[in-house]
C-alpha positions in Angstrom: 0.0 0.0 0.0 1.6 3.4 1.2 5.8 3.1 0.4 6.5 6.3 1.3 6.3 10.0 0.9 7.5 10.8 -2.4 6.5 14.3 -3.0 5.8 17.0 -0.7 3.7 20.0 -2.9 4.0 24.0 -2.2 1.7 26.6 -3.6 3.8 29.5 -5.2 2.7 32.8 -6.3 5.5 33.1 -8.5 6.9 29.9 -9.9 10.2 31.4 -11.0 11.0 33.2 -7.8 10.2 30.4 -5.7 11.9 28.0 -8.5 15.0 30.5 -7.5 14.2 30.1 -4.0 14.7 26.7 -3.6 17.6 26.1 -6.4 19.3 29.1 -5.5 18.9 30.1 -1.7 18.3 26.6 -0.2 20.5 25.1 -2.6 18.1 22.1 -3.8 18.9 20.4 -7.1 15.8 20.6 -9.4 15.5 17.7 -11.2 16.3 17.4 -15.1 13.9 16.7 -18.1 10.4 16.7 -16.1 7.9 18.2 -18.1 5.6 19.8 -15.4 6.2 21.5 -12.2 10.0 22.1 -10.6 10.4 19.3 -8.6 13.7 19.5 -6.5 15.5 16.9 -4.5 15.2 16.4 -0.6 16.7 12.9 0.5 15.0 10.0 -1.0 11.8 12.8 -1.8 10.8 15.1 -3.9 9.6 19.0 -3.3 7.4 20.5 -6.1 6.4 24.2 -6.7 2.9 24.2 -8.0 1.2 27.4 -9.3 -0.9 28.6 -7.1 -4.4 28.9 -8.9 -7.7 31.1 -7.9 -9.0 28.5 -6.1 -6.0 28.2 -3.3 -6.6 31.5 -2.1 -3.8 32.2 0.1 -3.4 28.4 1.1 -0.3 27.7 2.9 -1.5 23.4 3.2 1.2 21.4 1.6 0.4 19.0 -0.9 1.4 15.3 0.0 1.8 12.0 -2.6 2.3 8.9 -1.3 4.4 6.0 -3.3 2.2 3.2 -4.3 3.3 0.1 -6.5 -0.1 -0.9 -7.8 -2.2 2.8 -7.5 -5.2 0.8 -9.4 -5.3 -1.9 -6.4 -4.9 0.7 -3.8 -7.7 3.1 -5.4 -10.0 0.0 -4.8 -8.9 -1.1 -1.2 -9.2 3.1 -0.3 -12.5 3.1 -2.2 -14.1 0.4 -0.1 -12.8 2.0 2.6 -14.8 5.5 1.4 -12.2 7.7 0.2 -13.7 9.4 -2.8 -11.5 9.9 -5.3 -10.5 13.8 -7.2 -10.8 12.5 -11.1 -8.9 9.1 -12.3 -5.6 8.1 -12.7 -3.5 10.9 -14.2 -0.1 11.0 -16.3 2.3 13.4 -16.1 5.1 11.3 -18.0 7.1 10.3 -15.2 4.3 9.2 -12.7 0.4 8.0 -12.7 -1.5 9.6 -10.0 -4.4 10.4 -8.8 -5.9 12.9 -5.8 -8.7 12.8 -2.9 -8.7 14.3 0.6 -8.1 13.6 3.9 -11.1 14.2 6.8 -9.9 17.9 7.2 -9.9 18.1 3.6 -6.4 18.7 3.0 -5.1 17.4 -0.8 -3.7 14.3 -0.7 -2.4 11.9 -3.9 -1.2 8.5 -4.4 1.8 8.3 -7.4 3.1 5.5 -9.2 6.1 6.3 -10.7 6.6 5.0 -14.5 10.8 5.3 -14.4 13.6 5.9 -12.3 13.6 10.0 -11.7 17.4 9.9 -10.1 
């Protein structure tokens, strides 16, 4: 079921100063060729800098993915436990995934990775 936590998300007014931020001031290597959000490496995880949409508002909740092997099997055991599902499974081109929310409603996703990001 749950490996892991592979990706922890922030909300970013500005994607390039914050893409700065964290390359730059922290000192985080972003990680090459992925064709979506800067992700950046921490450890054995990965930080990404979403855009921060209308819809955030000023949210300061961090986004969390948890590793899954089979995210197909594990949508059905969480299913019949009652989590309710965002949308289906989504590709990026390095990861399926998919989101739904915890009881305080705070974003949550499950991520299969397709290859070997490092």
């Amino acid at each position: 079921m749950l490996k892991r936590i592979a990706v922890v998300g922030v909300r970013a007014g500005n994607v390039v100063r914050a893409t700065h931020f964290y390359r730059d001031t922290l000192g985080l290597e972003i990680l090459p060729h992925h064709a979506g959000p800067p992700h950046f490496k921490v450890g054995d995880m990965f930080l990404a800098v979403f855009e921060r949409g209308a819809s955030d508002g000023n949210s300061t909740t961090p986004q969390v993915a948890f590793e899954v092997d089979d995210i197909e099997a594990d949508m059905a055991t969480l299913t019949a436990r009652g989590i309710a599902f965002e949308g289906g499974v989504r590709q990026d081109g390095d990861a399926h995934w998919t989101a739904f929310r915890d009881s305080e409603g705070n974003l949550l996703e499950l991520l299969q990775f397709t290859r070997t990001l490092w």
